[in-house]
Every structure is written in structure tokens, then in C-alpha cells.
C-alpha positions as CSV (number, residue, x, y, z in Angstrom):
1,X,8.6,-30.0,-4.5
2,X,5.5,-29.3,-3.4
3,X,2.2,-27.6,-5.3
4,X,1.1,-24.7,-4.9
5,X,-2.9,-25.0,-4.5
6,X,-1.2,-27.4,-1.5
7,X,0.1,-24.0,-0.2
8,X,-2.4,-22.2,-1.1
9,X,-4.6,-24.4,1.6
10,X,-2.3,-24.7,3.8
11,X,-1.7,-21.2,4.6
12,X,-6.0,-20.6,4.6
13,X,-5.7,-22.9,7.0
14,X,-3.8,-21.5,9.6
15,X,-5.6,-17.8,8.2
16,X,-3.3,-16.5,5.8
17,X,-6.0,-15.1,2.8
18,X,-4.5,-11.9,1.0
19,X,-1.4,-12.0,-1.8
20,X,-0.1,-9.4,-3.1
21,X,3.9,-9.0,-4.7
22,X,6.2,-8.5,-7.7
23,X,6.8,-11.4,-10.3
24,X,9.7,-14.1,-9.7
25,X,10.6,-17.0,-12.1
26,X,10.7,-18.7,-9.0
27,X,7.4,-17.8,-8.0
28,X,5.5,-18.4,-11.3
29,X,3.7,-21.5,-10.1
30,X,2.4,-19.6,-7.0
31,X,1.7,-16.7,-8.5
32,X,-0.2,-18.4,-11.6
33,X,-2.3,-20.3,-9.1
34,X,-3.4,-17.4,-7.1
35,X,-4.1,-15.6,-10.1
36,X,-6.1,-18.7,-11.5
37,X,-7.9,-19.1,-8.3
38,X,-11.3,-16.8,-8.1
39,X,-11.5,-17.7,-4.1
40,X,-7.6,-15.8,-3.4
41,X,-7.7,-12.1,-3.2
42,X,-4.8,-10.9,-5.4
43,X,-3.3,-7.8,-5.9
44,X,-0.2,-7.2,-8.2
45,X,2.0,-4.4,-7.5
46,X,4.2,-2.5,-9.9
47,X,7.2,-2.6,-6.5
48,X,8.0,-4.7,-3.4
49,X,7.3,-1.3,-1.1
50,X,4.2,-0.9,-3.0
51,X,3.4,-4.4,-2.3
52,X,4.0,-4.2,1.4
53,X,2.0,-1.3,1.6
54,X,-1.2,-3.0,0.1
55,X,-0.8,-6.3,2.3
56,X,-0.2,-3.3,5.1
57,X,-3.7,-2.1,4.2
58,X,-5.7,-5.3,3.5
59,X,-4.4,-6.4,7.3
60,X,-6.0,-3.5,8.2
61,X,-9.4,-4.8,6.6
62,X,-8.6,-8.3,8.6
63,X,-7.1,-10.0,6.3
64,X,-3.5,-11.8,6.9
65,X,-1.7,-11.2,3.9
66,X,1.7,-12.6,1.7
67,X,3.9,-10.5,0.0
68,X,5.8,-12.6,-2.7
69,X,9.1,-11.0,-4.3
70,X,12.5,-11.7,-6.0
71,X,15.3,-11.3,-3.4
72,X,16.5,-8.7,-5.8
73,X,13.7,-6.4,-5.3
74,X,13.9,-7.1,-1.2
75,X,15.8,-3.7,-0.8
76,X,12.7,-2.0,-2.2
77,X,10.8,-3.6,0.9
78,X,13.4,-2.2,3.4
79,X,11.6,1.2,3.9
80,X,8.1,-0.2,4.7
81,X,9.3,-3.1,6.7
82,X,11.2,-0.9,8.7
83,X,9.2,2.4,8.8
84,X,5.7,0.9,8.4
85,X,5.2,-3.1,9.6
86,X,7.5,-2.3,12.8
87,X,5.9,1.4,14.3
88,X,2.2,0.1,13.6
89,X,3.2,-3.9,14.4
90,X,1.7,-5.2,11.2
91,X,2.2,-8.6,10.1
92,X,2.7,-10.0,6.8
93,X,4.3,-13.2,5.1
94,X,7.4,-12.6,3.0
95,X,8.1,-15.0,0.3
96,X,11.3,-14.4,-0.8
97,X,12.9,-16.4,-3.6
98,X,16.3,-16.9,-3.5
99,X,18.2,-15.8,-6.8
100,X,22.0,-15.7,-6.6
101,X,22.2,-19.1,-4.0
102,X,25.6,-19.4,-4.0
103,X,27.1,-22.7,-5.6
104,X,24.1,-22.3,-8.0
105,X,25.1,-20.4,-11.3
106,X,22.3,-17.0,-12.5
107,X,22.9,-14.2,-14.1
108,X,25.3,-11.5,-12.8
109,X,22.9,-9.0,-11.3
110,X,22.1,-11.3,-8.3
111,X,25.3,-12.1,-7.4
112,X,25.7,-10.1,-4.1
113,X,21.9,-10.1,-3.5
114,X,21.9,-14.1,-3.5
115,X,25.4,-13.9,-0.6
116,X,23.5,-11.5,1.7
117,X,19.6,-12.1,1.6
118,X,19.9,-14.1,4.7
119,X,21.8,-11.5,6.5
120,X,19.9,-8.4,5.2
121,X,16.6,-10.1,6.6
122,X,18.4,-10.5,9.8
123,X,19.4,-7.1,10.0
124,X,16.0,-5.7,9.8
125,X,14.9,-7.7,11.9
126,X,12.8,-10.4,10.0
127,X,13.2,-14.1,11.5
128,X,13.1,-16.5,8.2
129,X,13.0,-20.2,7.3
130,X,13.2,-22.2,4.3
131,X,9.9,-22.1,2.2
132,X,8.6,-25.6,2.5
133,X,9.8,-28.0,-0.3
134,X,8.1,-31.4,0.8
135,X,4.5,-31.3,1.7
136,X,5.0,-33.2,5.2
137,X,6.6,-29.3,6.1
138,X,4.0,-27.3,4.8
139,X,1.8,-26.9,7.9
140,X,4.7,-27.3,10.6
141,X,6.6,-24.3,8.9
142,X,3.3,-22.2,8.4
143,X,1.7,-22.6,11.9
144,X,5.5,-20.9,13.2
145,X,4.9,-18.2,10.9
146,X,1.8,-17.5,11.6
147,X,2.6,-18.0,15.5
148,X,5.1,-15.6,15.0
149,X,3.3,-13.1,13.0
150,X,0.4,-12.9,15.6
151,X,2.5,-13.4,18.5
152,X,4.9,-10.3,17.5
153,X,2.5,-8.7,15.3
154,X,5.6,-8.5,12.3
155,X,6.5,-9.7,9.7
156,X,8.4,-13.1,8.9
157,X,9.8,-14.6,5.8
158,X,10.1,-17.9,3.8
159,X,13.0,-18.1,1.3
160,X,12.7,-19.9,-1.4
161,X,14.6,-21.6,-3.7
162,X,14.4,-22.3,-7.5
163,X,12.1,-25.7,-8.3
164,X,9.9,-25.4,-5.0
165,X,6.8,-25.6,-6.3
166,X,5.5,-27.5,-9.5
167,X,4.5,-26.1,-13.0
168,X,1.5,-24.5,-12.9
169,X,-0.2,-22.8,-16.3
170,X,-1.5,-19.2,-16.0
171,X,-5.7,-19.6,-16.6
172,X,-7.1,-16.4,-16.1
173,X,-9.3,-14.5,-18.5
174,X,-8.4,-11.3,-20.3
175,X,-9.2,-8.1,-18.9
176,X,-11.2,-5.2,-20.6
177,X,-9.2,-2.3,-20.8
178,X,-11.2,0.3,-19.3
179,X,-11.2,3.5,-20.4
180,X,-9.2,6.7,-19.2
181,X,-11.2,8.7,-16.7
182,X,-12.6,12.0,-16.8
183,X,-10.5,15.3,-16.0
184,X,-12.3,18.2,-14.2
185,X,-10.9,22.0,-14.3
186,X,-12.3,23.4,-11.2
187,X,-9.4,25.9,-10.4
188,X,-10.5,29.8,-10.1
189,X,-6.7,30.4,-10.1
190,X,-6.5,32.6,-7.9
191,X,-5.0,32.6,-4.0
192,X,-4.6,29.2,-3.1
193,X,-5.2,27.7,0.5
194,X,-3.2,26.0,3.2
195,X,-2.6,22.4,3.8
196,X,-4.7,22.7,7.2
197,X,-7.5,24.6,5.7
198,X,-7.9,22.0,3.1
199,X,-7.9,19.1,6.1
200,X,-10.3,20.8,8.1
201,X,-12.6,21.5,5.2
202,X,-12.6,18.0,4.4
203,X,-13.6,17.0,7.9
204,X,-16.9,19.2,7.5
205,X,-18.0,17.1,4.3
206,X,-16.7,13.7,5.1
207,X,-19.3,11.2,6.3
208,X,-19.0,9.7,9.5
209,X,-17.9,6.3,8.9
210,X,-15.0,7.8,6.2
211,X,-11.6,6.2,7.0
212,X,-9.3,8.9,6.7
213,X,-5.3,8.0,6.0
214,X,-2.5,10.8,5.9
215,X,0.5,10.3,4.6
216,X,3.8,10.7,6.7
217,X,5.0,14.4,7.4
218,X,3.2,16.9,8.1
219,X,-0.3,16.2,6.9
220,X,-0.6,13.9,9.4
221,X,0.9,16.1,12.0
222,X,-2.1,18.8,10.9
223,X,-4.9,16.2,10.6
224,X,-4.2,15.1,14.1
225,X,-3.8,18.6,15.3
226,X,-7.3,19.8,13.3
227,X,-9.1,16.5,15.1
228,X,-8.0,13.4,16.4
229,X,-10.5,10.3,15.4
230,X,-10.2,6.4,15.5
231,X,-10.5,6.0,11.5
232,X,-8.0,7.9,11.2
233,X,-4.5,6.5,10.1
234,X,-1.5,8.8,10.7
235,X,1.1,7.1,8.2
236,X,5.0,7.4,10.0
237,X,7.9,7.1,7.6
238,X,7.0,4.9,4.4
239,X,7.1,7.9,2.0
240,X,5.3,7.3,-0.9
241,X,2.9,4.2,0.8
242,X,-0.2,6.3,1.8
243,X,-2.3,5.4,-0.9
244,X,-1.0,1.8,-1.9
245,X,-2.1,1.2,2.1
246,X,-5.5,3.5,1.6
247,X,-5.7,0.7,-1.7
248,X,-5.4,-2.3,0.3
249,X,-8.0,-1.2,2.9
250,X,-10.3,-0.7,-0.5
251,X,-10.7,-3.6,-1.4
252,X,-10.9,-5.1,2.1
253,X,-14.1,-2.7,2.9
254,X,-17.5,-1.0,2.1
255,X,-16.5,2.7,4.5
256,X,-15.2,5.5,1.7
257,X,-11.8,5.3,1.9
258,X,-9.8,8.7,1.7
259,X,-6.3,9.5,1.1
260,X,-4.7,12.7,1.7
261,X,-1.3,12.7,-0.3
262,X,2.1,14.8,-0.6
263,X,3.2,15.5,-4.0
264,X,6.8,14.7,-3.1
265,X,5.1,11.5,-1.7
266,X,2.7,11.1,-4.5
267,X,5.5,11.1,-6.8
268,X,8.1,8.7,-5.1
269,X,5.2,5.9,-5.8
270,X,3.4,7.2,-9.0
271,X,3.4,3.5,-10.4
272,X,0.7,3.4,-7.4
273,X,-1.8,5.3,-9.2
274,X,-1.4,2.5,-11.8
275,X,-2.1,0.1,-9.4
276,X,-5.1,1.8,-7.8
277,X,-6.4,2.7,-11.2
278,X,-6.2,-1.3,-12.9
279,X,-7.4,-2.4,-9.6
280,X,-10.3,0.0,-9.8
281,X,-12.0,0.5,-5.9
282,X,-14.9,2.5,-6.3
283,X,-14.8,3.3,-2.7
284,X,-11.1,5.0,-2.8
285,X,-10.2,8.9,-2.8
286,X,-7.0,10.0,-3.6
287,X,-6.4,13.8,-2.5
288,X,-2.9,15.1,-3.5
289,X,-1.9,18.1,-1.6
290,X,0.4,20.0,-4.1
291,X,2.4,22.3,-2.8
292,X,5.2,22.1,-4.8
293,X,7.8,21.5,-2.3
294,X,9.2,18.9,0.6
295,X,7.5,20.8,3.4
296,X,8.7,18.5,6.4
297,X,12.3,19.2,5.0
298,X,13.1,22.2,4.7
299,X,10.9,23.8,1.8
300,X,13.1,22.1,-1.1
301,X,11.5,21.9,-4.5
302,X,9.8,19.1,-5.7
303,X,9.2,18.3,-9.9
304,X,5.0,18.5,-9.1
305,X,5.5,21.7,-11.6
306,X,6.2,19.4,-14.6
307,X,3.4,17.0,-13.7
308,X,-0.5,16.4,-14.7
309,X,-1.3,14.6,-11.5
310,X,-4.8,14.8,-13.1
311,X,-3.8,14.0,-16.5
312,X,-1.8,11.0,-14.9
313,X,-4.7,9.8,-12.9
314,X,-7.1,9.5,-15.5
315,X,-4.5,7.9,-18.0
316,X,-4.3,5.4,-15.2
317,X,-8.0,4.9,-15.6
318,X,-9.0,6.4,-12.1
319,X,-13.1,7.2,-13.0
320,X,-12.4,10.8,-12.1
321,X,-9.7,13.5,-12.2
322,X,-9.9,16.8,-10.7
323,X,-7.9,20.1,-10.7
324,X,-8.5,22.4,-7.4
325,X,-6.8,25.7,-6.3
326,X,-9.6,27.0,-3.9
327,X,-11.2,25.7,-1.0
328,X,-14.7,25.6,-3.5
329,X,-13.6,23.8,-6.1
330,X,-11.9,21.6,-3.5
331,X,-15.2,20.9,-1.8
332,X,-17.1,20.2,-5.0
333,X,-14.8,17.4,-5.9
334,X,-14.6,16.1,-3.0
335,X,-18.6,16.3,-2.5
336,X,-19.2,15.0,-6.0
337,X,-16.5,11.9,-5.4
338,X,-18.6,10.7,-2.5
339,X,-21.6,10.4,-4.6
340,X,-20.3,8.2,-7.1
341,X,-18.1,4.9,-7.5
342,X,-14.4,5.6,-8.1
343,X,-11.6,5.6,-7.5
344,X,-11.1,9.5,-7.9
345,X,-8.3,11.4,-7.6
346,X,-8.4,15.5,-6.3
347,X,-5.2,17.0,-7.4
348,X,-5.3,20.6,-5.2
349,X,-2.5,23.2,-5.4
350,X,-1.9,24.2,-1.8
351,X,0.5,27.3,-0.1
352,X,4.2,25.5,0.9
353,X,4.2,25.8,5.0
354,X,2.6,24.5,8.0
355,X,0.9,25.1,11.5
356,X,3.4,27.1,13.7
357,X,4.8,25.4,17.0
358,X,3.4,22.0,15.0
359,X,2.8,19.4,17.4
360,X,2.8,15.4,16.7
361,X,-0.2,12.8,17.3
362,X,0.2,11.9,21.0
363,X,-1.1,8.6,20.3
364,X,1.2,5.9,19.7
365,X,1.6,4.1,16.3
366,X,0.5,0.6,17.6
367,X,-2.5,2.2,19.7
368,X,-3.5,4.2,16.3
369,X,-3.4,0.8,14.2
370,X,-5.4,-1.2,16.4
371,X,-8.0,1.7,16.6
372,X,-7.8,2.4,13.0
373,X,-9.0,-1.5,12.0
374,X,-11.2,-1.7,15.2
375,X,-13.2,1.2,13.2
376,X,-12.7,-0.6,9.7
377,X,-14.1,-4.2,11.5
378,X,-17.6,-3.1,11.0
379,X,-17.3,-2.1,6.9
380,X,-15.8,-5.5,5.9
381,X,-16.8,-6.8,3.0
């Protein structure tokens, strides 16, 4: 058994400084530490893919993060693992307890999780050890992750199992509940504009040192094709992760940090906005681009008709909420966003379609990553 300030040092040591993750039993004394600790930037997500995607964005804004989960909840990290860390080679520590160890009785539900954790981190891809139970292991075990990590620029994870790490009591004062934000009505309701047209006004307001990230489909395809820039991030697969990643590069840095968002996307994360809004960066914008539908698939319908992205936002205590259907109102919010701290949210109703003969970036994944926090080296906090 070790403690966990002892990992805690250990894993600054060899350069590991950003935790983010999802509760665990097993990882109360870890996660009670970090909390406790002033000096450990700590972020708690309301998913495992959510999780990734912050750590995904804070190693954008240099930091080398750990993702702590329940093996239970490692299926949730699947998608980003696979469709995120591997394209754009972005490291991360997994720290994976390990509920269900067979020969160890626990409740029902982790049964086949605790047979195949092993073997589902081996099948995408993720090399794994034990997490270090005696403190004689603790910098052995973390200098081959770490080697790994920056060797392969991937992830790798440390299972661990129940009683790892002593008792440690929660001692971290309570938060203020801030209040709601503050809903705008902007809309004219009249024609509304196209994705692209919405993009490329953007790019005539936002300030030079803005880091732009577009969520997968096709408003990255249409950023890229309206200009190609190094801060900007063109997310591939990881539905949903745009603005958990555009969250995690936040908090990492002083640039304005804009998201352009999918409804469909927007509402396959929506406990993100809850995330973004308790976390509070004042530096974060979060555009969704509403056009009702799943654009890159076909056209079908999404539910964005039944929601109050605005109303959502500014329940989740985002400082400002607005409603656009016209390329004015759209610029106003936007404009009035950059002048004061957020986060702020720009909910814009949009046409359904895209670009014709649509092209993709040109510039690989790994070559946009690298670029992307080569830009963000110079805003670090």
C-alpha cells in the first residue's frame, strides 16, 4: 500500500501534473488528495470520454495529464482513446481500478467488466501494468509510463486494485454556488445562415492569437476549407469531445479559446456544459451550430428542436447565453463575448447542408496537433 501524496510526487517528478476522471471507491484516496492539494490542477468530469477529452486539452496546453476511472466506465473511454489520443498521438495516464478481479467477490454489475479489463485495454491498443502497491515501485513503474507515453505519444494505463493506496480524508472547502448566467434573445427570426457563412464570419472578428477548435464532421471540414491556420484544431471522430477538449486547453491558457459545436454533438456530451460551467474559464466560447440535423450523415433529425441550448447553458452557470438566427446577431454575441470573462455560450440556428464537392483538411492529424500546441506554447499560464 502505498500513499497517495507519495504518487502524487512521484508522477511530478517524472512530469505528470494534470488529473482529471470519474469517481472510484478505489480511487477515493487519490482523488481526495488531489482535490485537497491546492498545487494539483483537477478537473472532475461528469464521464470517462469527457474526462479524456479534458486531459486531451490540458496536453495541449503542456501539461501531462491522468485520467482516473472505474473499469466499469472504461467503455465510455473507448471512443476518445481510439478516435482522439490515437489520430492526434496524445498521451495520457489511465488509472484504472479494477472492480470485478476475479476470485475477489463485488457486486454483480462488474462481473464481466472485472474478466475482460485486461483484454479490452489490449485490444485498443493500450499497454498496462499493475498500479504500484509498494513505494520501492512507484518511480520504476512511472518513468516506463511516462517513457512510453513520450516515446509513442499514447496513452498507457495502471490498473489498480482495491486497498492500493491508504485512507486519505477529503479537506477541501465548500464552493459558492454561482449564479445562473444571463440569456440573450438576439434572433430577428427570419432566414437563417449557413454553417460556412457563420465560420467565415467568425474568422473576420476573431483576434489573432484566438485558438479556434471544430468539432468532428463537417465543421471542421468547412473551417479548413474557409482558411487553414496553426490554432486551429480540426477534431476527427470523438463526437461530442469538442468542447470538453476546447475546456481543457482553458484552463491550461490566457489565448480566447473558441469552440464551434454540432448540436447532434453538443447533445451526445451535454453533461459537458456542466463541466465547463462549474469549472467556470473565463477565457472559453462555446458556439453551437444548430441545424437541427446530423449533417455528415445523411440529414437525419436530431432532438435540438426540444432543447434550450441557451436556457441549458445558463442553468449550468455559463456567465452568458445567447440566441442567434442571423449572421448580426451572431457577430454581436460573438463580439460582445470577447470583451468580457466567460465562459459564454452562442447558441445559432443555422440551414442543414454543406459546401458542395466538400474537401477534407490535407494536413494530417499528428502535424495539426503539434502545430495546434506549438501556437498555444506562448499563452500558457
Amino acid at each position: 500500500m502505498i500513499k497517495a501524496q507519495d504518487f502524487i510526487a512521484a508522477a511530478r517528478d517524472v512530469g505528470i501534473d494534470f488529473f482529471t476522471g470519474v469517481p472510484c471507491s478505489y480511487l477515493t484516496p487519490l482523488i481526495n488528495r488531489v482535490i485537497s492539494d491546492p498545487g494539483t490542477p483537477y478537473v472532475g468530469a461528469t464521464s470517462e470520454g469527457e474526462a479524456m477529452a479534458i486531459a486531451a486539452g490540458a496536453w495541449f496546453g503542456g501539461r501531462l495529464p491522468v485520467v482516473m476511472c472505474q473499469n466499469s466506465g472504461l467503455g465510455n473511454t473507448v471512443n476518445p482513446v481510439t478516435s482522439l489520443n490515437y489520430p492526434f498521438r496524445i498521451p495520457a495516464l489511465m488509472v484504472v481500478t479494477w472492480r470485478g478481479e476475479p476470485g475477489f467477490p463485488d457486486e454483480p454489475q462488474h462481473d464481466v467488466m472485472g474478466e475482460v479489463t485486461h483484454a479490452l485495454l489490449d485490444t485498443i491498443r493500450v499497454p498496462h501494468a499493475t498500479f504500484p502497491e509498494q513505494p520501492e515501485e512507484l518511480a520504476p513503474r512511472l518513468r516506463a509510463a511516462v517513457n512510453h507515453m513520450r516515446g509513442e505519444a499514447l496513452p498507457y494505463a495502471f490498473v489498480m486494485r482495491k486497498d492500493s493506496v491508504e485512507t486519505e480524508t477529503l479537506d477541501s472547502p465548500a464552493k459558492a454556488v454561482p449564479p445562473a448566467g444571463r440569456v440573450v434573445d438576439l434572433r430577428s427570426h427570419g432566414a437563417v445562415p449557413t454553417r460556412f457563412d457563420v465560420l467565415t464570419r467568425s474568422l473576420g472578428v476573431l483576434p489573432g492569437n484566438a485558438a479556434v477548435i471544430a468539432t468532428t464532421g463537417k465543421t471542421g471540414r468547412e473551417l479548413f476549407t474557409a482558411a487553414d491556420r496553426e490554432q486551429h484544431l480540426y477534431v476527427v471522430g470523438s463526437m461530442g469531445g469538442a468542447s470538453a477538449i476546447g475546456l481543457g486547453v482553458a484552463t491550461q491558457v490566457r489565448n480566447p479559446v473558441v469552440v464551434f459545436d454540432g448540436d447532434g454533438a453538443a447533445l451526445m456530451k451535454l453533461g459537458n456544459m456542466a463541466t465547463i460551467g462549474a469549472t467556470a474559464p473565463d477565457n472559453l466560447i462555446h458556439v453551437v451550430l444548430d441545424n437541427g440535423v446530423h449533417d455528415s450523415t445523411g440529414g437525419q433529425e436530431t432532438v435540438s428542436s426540444f432543447v434550450d441550448f441557451a436556457a441549458v447553458a445558463a442553468a449550468c452557470s455559463y456567465r452568458t447565453a445567447a440566441r442567434c438566427d442571423d449572421l448580426a446577431g451572431y457577430e454581436r454575441a460573438l463580439s460582445d463575448a470577447l470583451k468580457a470573462p466567460g465562459p459564454h455560450l452562442i447558441h445559432i440556428r443555422i440551414r442543414p447542408g454543406s459546401l458542395e464537392k466538400l474537401g477534407r483538411p490535407t494536413v494530417k492529424p499528428p502535424e495539426v496537433a503539434l502545430r495546434f500546441k506549438a501556437f498555444l506554447a506562448g499563452g500558457l499560464r
